[in-house]
C-alpha positions as a LaTeX table, in Angstrom:
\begin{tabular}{lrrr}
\hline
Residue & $x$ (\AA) & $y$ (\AA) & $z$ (\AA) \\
\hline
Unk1 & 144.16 & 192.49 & 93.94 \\
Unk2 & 145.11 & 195.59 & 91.56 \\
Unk3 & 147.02 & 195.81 & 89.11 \\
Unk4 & 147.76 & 198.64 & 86.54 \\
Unk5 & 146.50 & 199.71 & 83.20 \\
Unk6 & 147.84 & 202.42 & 80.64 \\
Unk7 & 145.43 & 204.81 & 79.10 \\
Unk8 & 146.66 & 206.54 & 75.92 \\
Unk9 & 146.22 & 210.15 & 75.29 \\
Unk10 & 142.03 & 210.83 & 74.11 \\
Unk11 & 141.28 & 206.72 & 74.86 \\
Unk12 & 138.36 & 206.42 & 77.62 \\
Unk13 & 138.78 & 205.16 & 80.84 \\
Unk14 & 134.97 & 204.77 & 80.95 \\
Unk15 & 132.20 & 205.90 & 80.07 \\
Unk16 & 128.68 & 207.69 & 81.31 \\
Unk17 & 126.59 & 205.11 & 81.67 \\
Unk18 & 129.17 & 202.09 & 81.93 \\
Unk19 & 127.90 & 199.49 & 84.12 \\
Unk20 & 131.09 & 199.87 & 87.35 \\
Unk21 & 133.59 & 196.93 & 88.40 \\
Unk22 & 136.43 & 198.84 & 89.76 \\
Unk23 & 137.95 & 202.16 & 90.98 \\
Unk24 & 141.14 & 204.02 & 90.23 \\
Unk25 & 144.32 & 205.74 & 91.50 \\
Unk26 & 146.42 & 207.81 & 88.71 \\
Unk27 & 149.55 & 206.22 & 89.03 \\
Unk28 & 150.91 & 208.73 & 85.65 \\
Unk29 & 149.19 & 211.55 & 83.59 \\
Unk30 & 146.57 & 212.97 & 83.68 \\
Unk31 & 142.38 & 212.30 & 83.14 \\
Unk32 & 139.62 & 214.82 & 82.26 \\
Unk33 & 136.40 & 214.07 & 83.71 \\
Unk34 & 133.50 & 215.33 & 81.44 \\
Unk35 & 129.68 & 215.24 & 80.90 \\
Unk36 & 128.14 & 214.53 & 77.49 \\
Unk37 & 126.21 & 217.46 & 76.10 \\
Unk38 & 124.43 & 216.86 & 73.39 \\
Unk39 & 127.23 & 216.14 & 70.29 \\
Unk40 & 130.12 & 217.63 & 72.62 \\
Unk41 & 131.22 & 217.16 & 75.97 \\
Unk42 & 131.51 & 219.52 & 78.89 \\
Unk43 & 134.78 & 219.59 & 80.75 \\
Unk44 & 133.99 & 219.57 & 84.56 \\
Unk45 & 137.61 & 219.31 & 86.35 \\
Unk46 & 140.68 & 217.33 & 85.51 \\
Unk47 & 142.60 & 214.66 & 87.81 \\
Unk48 & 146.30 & 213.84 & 88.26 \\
Unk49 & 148.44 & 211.61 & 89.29 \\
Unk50 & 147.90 & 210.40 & 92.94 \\
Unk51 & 143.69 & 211.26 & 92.80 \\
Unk52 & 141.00 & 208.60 & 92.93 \\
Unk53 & 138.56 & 208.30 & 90.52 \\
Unk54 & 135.63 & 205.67 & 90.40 \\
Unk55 & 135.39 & 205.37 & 93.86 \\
Unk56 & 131.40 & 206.35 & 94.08 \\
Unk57 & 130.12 & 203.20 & 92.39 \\
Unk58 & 131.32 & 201.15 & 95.60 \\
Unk59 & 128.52 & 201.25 & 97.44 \\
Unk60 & 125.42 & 201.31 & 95.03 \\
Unk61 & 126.95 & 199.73 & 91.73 \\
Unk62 & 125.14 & 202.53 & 89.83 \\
Unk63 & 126.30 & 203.13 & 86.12 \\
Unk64 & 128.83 & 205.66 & 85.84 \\
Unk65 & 128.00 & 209.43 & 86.27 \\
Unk66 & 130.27 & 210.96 & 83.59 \\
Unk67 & 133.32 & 210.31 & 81.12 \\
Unk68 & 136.87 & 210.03 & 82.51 \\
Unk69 & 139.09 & 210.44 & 79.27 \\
Unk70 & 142.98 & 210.92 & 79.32 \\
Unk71 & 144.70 & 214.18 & 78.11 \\
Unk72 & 147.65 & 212.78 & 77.98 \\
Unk73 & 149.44 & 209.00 & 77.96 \\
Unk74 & 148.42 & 207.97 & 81.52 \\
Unk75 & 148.27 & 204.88 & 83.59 \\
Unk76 & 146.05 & 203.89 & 86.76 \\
Unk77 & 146.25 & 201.23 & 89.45 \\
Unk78 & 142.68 & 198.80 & 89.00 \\
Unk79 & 141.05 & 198.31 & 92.44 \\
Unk80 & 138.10 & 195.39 & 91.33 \\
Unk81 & 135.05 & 195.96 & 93.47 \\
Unk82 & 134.93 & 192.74 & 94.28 \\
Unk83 & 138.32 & 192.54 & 96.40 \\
Unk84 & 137.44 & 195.59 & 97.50 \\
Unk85 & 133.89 & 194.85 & 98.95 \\
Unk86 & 135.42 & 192.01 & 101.26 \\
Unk87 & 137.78 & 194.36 & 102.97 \\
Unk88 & 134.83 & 197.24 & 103.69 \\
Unk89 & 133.03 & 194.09 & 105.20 \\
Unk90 & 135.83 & 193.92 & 107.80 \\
Unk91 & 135.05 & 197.65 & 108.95 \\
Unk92 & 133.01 & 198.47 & 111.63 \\
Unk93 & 129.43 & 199.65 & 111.02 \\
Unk94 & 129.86 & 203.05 & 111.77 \\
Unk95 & 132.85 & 204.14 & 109.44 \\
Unk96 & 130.96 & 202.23 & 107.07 \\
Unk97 & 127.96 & 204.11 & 107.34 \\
Unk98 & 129.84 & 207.44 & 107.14 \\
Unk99 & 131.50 & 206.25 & 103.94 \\
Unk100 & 127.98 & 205.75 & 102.45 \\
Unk101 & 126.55 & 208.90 & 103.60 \\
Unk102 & 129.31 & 211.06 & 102.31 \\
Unk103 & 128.59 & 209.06 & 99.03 \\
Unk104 & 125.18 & 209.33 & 98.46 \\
Unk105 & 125.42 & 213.31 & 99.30 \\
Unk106 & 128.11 & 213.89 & 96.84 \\
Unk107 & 125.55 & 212.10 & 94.01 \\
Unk108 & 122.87 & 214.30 & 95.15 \\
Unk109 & 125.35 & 217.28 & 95.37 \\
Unk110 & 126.15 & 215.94 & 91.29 \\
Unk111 & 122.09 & 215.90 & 90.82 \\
Unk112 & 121.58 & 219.36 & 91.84 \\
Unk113 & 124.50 & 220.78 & 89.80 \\
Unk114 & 122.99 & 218.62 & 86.78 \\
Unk115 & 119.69 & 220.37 & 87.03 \\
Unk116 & 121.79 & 223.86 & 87.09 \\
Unk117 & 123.56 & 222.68 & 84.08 \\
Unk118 & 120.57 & 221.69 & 81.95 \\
Unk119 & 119.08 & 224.00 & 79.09 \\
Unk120 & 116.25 & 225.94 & 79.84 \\
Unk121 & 113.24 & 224.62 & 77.81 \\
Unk122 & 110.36 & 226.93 & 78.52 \\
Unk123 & 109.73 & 230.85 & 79.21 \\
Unk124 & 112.38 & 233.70 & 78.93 \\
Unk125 & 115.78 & 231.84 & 80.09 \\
Unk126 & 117.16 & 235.36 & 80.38 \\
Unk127 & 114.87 & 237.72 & 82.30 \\
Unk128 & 116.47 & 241.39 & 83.20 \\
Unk129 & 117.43 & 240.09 & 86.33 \\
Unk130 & 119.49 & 237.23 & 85.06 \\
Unk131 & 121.32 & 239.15 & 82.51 \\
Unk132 & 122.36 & 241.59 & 85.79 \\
Unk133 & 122.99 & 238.46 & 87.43 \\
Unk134 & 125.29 & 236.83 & 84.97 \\
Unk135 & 127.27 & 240.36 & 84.46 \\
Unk136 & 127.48 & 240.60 & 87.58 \\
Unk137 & 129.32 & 237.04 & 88.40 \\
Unk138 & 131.95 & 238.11 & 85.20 \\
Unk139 & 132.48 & 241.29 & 87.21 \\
Unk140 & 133.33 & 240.27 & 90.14 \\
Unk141 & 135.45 & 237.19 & 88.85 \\
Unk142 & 137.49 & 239.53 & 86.73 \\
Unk143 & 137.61 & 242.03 & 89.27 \\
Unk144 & 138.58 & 239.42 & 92.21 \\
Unk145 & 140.50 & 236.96 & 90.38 \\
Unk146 & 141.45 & 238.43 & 87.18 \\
Unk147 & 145.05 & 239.52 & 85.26 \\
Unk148 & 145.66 & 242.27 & 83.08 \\
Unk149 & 145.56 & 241.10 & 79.75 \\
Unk150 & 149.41 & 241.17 & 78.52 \\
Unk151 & 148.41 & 241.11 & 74.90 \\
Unk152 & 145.69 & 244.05 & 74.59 \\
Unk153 & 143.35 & 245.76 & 76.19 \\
Unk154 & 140.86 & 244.37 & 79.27 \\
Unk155 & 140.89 & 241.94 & 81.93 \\
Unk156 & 141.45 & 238.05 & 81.66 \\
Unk157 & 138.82 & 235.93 & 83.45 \\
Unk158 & 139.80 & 232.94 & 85.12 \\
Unk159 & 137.36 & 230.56 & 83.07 \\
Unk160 & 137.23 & 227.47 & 86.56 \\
Unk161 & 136.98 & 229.92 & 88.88 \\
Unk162 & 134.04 & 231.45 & 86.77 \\
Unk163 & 132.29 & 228.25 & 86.50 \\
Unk164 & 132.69 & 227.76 & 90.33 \\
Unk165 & 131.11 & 231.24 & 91.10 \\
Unk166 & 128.34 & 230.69 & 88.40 \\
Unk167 & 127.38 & 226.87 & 89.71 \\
Unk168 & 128.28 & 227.08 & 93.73 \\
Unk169 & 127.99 & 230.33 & 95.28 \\
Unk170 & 125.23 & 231.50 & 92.48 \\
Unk171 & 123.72 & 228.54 & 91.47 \\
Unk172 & 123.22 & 230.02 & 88.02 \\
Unk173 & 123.77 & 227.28 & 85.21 \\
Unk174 & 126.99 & 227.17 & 83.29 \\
Unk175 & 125.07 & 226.64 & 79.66 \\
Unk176 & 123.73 & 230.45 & 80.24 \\
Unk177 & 127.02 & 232.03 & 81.39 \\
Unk178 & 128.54 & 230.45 & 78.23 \\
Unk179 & 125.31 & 232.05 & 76.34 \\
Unk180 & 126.42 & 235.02 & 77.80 \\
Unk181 & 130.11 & 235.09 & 76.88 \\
Unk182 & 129.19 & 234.05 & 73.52 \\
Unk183 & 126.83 & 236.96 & 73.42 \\
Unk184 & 129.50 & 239.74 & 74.45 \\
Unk185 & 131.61 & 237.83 & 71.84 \\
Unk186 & 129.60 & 238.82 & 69.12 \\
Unk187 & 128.90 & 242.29 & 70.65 \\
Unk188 & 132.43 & 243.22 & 70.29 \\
Unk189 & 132.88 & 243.38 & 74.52 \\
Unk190 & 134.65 & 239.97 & 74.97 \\
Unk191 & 136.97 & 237.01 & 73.31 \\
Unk192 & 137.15 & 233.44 & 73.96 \\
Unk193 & 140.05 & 231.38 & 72.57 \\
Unk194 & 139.98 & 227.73 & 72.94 \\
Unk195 & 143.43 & 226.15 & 74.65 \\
Unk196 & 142.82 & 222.66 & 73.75 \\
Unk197 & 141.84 & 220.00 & 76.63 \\
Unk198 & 138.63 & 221.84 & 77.83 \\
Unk199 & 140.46 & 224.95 & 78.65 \\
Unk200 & 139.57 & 228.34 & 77.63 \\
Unk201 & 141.10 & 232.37 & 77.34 \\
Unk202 & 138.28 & 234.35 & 78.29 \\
Unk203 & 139.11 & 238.44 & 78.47 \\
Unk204 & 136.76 & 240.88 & 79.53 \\
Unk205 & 137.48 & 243.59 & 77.17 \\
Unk206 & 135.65 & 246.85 & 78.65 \\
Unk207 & 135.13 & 245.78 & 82.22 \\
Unk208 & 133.88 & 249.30 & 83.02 \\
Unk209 & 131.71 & 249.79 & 80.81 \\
Unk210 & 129.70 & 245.99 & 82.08 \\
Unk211 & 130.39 & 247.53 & 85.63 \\
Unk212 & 128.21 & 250.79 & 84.97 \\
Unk213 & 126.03 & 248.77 & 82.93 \\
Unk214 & 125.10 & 246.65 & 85.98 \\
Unk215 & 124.61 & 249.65 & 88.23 \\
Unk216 & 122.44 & 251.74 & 86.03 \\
Unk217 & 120.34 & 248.53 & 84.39 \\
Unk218 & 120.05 & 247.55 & 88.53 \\
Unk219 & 118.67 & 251.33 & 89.48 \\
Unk220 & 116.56 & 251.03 & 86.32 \\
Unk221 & 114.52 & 247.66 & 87.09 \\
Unk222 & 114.22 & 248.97 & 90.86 \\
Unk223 & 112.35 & 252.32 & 90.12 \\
Unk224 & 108.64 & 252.69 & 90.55 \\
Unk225 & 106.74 & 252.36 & 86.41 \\
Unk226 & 106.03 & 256.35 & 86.13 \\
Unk227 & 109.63 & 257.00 & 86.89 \\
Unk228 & 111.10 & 254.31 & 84.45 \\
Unk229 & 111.76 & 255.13 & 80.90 \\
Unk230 & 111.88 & 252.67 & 78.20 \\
Unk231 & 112.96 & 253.29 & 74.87 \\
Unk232 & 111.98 & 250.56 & 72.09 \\
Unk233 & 114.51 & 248.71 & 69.60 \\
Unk234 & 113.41 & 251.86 & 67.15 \\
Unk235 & 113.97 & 254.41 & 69.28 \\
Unk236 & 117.21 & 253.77 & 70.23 \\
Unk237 & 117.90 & 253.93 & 66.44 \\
Unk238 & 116.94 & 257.21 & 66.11 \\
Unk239 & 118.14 & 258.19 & 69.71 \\
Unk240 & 122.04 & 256.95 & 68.47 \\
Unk241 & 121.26 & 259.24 & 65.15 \\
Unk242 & 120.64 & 262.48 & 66.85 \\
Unk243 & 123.56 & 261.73 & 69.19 \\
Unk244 & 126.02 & 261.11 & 66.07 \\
Unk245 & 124.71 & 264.56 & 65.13 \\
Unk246 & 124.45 & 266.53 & 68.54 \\
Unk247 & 128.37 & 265.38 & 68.95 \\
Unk248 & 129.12 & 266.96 & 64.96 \\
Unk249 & 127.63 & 270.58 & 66.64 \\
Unk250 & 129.42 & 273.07 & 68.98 \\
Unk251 & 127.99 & 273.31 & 72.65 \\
Unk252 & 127.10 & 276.67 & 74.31 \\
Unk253 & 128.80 & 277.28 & 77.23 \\
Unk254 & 125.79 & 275.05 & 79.16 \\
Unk255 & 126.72 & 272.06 & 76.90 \\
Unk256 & 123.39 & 272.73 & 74.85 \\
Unk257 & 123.76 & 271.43 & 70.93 \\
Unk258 & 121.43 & 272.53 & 68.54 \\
Unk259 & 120.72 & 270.50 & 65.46 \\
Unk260 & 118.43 & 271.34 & 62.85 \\
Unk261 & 116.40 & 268.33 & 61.67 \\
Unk262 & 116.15 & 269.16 & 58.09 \\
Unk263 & 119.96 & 268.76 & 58.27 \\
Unk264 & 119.55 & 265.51 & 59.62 \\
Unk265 & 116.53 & 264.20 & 57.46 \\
Unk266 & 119.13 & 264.92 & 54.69 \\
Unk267 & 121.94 & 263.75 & 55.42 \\
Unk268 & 121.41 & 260.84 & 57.46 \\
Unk269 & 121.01 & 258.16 & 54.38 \\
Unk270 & 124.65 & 259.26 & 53.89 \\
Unk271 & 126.32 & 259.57 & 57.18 \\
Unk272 & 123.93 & 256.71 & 58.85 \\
Unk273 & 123.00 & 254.27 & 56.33 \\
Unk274 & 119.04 & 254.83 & 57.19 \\
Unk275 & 116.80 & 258.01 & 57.14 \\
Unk276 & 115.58 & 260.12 & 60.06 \\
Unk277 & 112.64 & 261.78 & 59.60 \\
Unk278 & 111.71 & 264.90 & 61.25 \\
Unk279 & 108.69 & 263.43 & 62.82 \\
Unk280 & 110.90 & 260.39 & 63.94 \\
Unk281 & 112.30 & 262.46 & 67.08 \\
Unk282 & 108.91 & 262.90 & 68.24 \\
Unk283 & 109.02 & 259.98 & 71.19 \\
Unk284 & 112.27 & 261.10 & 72.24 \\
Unk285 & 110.82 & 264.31 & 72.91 \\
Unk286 & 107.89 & 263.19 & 74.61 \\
Unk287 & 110.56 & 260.87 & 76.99 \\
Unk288 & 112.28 & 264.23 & 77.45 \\
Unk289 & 115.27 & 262.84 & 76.31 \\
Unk290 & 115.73 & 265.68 & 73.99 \\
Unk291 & 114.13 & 269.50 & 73.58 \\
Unk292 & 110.65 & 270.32 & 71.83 \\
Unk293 & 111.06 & 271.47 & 68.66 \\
Unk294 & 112.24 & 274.95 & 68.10 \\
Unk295 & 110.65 & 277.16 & 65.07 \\
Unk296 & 113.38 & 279.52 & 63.96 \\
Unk297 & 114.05 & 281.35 & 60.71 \\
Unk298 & 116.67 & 278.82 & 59.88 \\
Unk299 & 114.11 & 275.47 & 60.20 \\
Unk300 & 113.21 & 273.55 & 62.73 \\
Unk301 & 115.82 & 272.29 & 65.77 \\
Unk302 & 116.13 & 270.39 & 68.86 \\
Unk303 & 118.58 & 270.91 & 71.74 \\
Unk304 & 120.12 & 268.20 & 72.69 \\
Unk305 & 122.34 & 267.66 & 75.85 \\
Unk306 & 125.01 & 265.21 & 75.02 \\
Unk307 & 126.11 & 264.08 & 78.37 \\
Unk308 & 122.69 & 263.55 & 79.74 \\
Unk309 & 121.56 & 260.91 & 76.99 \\
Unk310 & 125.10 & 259.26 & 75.78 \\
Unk311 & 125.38 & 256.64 & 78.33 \\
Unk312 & 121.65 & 255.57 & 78.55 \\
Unk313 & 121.82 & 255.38 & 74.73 \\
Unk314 & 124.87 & 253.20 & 74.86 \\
Unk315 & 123.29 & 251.32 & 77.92 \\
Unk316 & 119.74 & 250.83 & 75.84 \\
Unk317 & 121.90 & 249.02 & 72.75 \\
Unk318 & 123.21 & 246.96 & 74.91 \\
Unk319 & 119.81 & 245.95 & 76.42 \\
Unk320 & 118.65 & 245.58 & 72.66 \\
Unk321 & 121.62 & 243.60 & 71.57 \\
Unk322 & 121.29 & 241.15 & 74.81 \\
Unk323 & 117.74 & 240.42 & 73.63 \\
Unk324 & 119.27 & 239.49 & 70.29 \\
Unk325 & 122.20 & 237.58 & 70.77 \\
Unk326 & 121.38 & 235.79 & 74.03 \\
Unk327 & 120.18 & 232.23 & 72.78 \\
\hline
\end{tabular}
């Protein structure tokens, strides 16, 4: 009745969408089992020796539900469905019923994840509350399960037991948590390095900062409208000026700066690579982030109180840069 088959290293054993004749135990080596995406595949979880794979066409004969490709020279043992189908008719009803109903809930359990999996084709795939969402699944990954990074700075991720969180306990689909990474990539925060065989290095590489991030983005979204303060793509621009130029001046002794604005209309082309206007500062004042203007012999100034705007400036780029990068 079987009989065994090698399976060189990157060769198929099938396919999605193969029509099914038999199931499979790894006898050697190892399989990866993966779902076509597009041009590329998706690794889902990989198989060694002694596992089963096949074995949930037995019942319905329905085409196969993703790729099973070897990572390495491999060979299984063949079990045809036909041979097979004459000893489950030997069983008695009731373990054969069981079998089936553990089978068809593990293809709807593979339906459901499939619908978490699938790109978002309509409205904003990444509302406030998903970005906080998808932070907060890296968090607590890295926190939980993750290693201090032996060759730098921050935290490495375990990239399956991210997946797991994001798909099972969250139900939050993989293709956005990858959007995600990708988008922290690019924002300096994060690093992916491919390892070959569907396996990634993923390190976190300011954990705290994404932690307090979370928290204060979380209090934010919760507060009644009159309390909340937004400040646009522009102002934050101008908001991360007068900082770089608050942090140049000498606090009093009540960590006040003082920074005249003709100073800063001047010299910010040089030190900033765009101009601030005097004028410019006037929606930060009237957010209270900084002082009114101040008339003195000198020219006009602000006071500016570093420690009470750094971190929502640094917490409104982020915000900004999340609405660019996240695809």
């Amino acid at each position: 009745m079987s009989q065994s088959k090698k399976v060189p290293k990157d060769a198929y054993l099938f396919r999605e969408g193969d029509q099914p004749d038999a199931m499979y135990i790894i006898k050697s080596g190892a399989f990866a089992i993966t779902k076509t995406k597009g041009n590329s595949e998706v690794v889902l979880a990989e198989i060694k020796t002694g596992a089963m794979v096949g074995e949930m066409a037995i019942f319905d004969k329905k085409p196969r539900s993703a790729n099973v490709k070897a990572i390495k020279d491999s060979e299984v043992v063949s079990l045809p469905y036909d041979a097979l189908d004459k000893q489950l008719n030997d069983l008695p009803v009731w373990i054969k019923a069981i079998m089936r109903t553990m089978n068809e809930n593990l293809r709807e359990a593979n339906k459901k994840i499939k619908i978490l999996e699938n790109t978002d084709t309509e409205g904003d795939r990444f509302p406030p509350h998903v970005i906080n969402k998808l932070l907060s699944i890296l968090n607590l990954v890295g926190h939980r399960y993750g290693q201090k990074n032996d060759q730098g700075e921050g935290i490495l991720v375990p990239a399956n037991r991210l997946r797991n969180y994001t798909i099972q306990i969250f139900q939050e689909a993989t293709n956005k948590m990858d959007s995600m990474q990708n988008a922290l990539k690019e924002m300096g925060y994060f690093t992916i390095e491919d390892l070959g065989e569907g396996k990634k290095r993923l390190v976190n590489l300011n954990p705290e900062l994404l932690f307090d991030f979370v928290d204060w983005y979380n209090e934010w979204l919760f507060k009644p409208d009159k309390d909340k303060i937004s400040i646009s793509a522009e102002e934050i621009k101008i908001l991360d000026g007068v900082l770089f130029f608050a942090k140049k001046a000498t606090p009093d002794g009540k960590g006040v700066c003082k920074i005249n604005l003709a100073d800063v209309q001047n010299d910010s082309m040089r030190d900033l690579g765009f101009l601030i206007k005097t004028d410019d500062v006037n929606p930060l004042i009237e957010k209270n982030l900084i002082s009114e203007k101040i008339m003195e012999e000198g020219g006009v100034f602000v006071n500016v109180i570093v420690e009470n705007i750094e971190k929502p400036t640094q917490y409104w780029k982020l915000i900004w840069d999340f609405k660019k990068h996240l695809k």
